[in-house]
N, C-alpha and C positions, 0 to 999 in steps of 0.2 A: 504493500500500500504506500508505503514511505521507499523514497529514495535516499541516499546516502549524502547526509547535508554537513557543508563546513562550517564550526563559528558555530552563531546565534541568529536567525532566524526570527522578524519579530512579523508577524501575520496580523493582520488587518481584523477586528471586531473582536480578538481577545486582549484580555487585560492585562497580559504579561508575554515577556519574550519566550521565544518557544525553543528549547532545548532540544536537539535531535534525539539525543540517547533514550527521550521520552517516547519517542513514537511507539516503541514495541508496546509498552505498558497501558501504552493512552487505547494501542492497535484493540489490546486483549480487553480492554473495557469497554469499546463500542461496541465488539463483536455480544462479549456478557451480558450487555443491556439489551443490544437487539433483538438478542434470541429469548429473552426473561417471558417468561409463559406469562397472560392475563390473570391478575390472580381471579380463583371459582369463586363464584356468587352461593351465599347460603341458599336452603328454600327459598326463606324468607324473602332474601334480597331480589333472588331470579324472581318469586311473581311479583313483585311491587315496582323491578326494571321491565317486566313483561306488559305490568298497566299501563305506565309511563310512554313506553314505547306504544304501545295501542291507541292511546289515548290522542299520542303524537300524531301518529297516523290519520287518523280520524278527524282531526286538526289541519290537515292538508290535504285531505279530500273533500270539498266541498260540494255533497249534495243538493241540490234542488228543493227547496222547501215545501214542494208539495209533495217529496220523497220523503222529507223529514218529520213529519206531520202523519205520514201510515205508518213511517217506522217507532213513531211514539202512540198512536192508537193501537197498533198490534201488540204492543206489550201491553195497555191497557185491557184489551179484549180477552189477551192470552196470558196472563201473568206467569202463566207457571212454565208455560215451555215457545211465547213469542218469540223472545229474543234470540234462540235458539236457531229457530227455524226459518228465518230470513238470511238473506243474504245480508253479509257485514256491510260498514260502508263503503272500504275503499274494493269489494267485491260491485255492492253497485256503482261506484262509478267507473270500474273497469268497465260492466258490461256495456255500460253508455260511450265509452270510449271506442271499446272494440267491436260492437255493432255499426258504430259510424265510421270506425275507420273502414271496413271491411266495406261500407257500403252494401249491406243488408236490404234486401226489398220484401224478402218473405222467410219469417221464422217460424218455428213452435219451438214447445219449453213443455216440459213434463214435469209438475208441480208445483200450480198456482200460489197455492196457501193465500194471504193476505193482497197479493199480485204486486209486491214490491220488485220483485226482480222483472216482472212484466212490463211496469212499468218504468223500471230502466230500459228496456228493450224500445218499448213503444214508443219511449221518447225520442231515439238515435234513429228511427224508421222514416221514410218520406210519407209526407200526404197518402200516397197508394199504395203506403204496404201492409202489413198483416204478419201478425201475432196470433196462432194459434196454440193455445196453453190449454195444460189438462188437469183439472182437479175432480177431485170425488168428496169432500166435504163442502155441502151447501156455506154452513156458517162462514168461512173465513172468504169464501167464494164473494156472498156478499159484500163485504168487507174491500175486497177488490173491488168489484165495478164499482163502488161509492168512489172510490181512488181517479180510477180510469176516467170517469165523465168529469170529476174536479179538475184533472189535469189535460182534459180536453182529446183523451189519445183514445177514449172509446170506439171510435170508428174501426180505431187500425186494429180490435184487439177480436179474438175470436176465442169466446170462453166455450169448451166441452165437457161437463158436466159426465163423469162416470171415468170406471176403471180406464187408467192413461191406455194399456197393451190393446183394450177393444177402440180405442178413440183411434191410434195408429193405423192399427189394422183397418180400419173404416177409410182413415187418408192416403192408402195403399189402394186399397181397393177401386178407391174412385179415382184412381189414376193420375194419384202427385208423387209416384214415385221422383226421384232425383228434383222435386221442383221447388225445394228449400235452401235455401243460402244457410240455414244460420240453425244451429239445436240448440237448446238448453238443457241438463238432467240436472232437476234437483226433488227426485220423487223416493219410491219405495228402494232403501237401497240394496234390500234383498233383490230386487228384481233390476238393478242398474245393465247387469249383460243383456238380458232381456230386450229391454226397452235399447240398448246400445245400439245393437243387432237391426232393430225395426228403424230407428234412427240412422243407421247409416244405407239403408234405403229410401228413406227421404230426403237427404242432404244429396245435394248435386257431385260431382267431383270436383274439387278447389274449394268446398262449403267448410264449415268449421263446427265441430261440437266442442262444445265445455261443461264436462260433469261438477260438481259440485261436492265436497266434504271427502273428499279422496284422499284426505290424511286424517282424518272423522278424532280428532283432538290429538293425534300420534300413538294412537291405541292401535293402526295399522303396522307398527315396528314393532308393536310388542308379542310378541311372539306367544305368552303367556297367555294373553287377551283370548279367549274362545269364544267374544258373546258372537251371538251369529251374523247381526249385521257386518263386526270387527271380520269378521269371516269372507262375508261376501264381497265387500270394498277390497279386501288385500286379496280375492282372487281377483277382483275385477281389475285391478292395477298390473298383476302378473299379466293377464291377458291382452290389456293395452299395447303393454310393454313386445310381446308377440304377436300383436296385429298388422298385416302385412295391407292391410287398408287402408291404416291413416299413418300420419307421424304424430307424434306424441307428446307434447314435453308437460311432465307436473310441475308447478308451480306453487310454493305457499303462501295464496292473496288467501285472507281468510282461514278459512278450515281444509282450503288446499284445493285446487282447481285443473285437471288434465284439460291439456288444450289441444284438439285432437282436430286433421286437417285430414280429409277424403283425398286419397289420391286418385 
């Protein structure tokens, strides 16, 4: 690092002249420091640096206030598992990003609930496009269109009421195979291949799906973990991962998002 210097040596923004014989010393001290591991955070520390950092996040992504406004009625309606089952924030403002960049004319989405993430979609859509989303529970159903016609994007949005696998199979059959830019999964996630499978016959070639909770709080690493949904997401991931259909990448916006492109 150091060459072989005569004399003294007085260098510019330190305080003192600089002695050659010192370099070895000074050498093995910057190397000491650089490589010094980050000291580990307690429990404690890691979730109170984990809010922090959330909190941040959420802080520079600025939703839409009539985004913010369901996303504070659905935990009123749903106290015990709203907050949960939405998409986070900087998950919606991703999808409003990457709908509009992608330039999206016609979606669905498997798993209305409140229609928060619907309503990210609907909003990145042109005048004449279309959202077609699938839920099975009336109540939170409601809940959405009250959303949709507040935020004016009811026209574009196309609610189906009943099991999502029989709603697909219905948009198959009446001949939209390939005729979707854009999927969303964020439904039953035992049934995530299921619905994958039906999904990448509606999506065009060059379209994009984005599953939803694909690291389902990092219960998918845990090996130990056997609950069954923990089951079905880490097969569904393995299978991604050998899908010779789309390419792949996971991501962890949220609770973890594959971004999965139809070749």
């Amino acid at each position: 690092m150091f060459g072989p210097l005569a004399g003294r040596v007085h260098l510019p923004g330190l305080s003192r002249t600089w002695h050659p014989g010192r370099a070895t010393r000074l050498t093995a001290q910057i190397r000491c420091c650089s490589s010094r591991p980050e000291p580990a955070l307690g429990p404690a520390k890691a979730a109170a640096h984990s809010a922090i950092l959330q909190r941040y996040i959420e802080d520079h992504n600025t939703e839409q206030q009539v985004i913010s406004k369901l996303r504070a009625e659905t935990k009123k309606a749903f106290p015990k598992n709203g907050a949960r089952l939405m998409v986070t924030v900087e998950q919606s403002t991703f999808l409003t990003w990457l709908v509009s960049s992608l330039q999206v004319k016609q979606a669905v989405e498997v798993g209305t609930f409140t229609g928060l993430s619907a309503l990210a979609i609907a909003q990145a859509l042109p005048e004449d496009g279309r959202l077609v989303t699938c839920e099975i529970d009336a109540r939170p159903a409601a809940l959405a269109a009250q959303a949709w016609t507040e935020a004016g994007v009811a026209p574009k949005v196309d609610l189906r009421m009943g099991p999502a696998a029989e709603t697909l199979d219905k948009l198959l059959a009446a001949g939209e195979c390939e005729a979707f830019d854009f999927a969303f999964l964020d439904g039953n996630k035992r049934m995530y291949w299921d619905y994958f499978q039906q999904l990448l016959r509606l999506v065009r070639p060059g379209g994009v799906i984005v599953a939803d909770n694909v690291l389902w709080y990092g219960r998918v690493a845990d090996a130990e973990d056997q609950d069954k949904r923990t089951i079905a997401l880490r097969d569904f991931n393995d299978r991604l991962v050998a899908c010779t259909a789309v390419t792949t990448s996971i991501v962890p916006i949220g609770d973890g998002l594959a971004l999965c492109r139809k070749l």
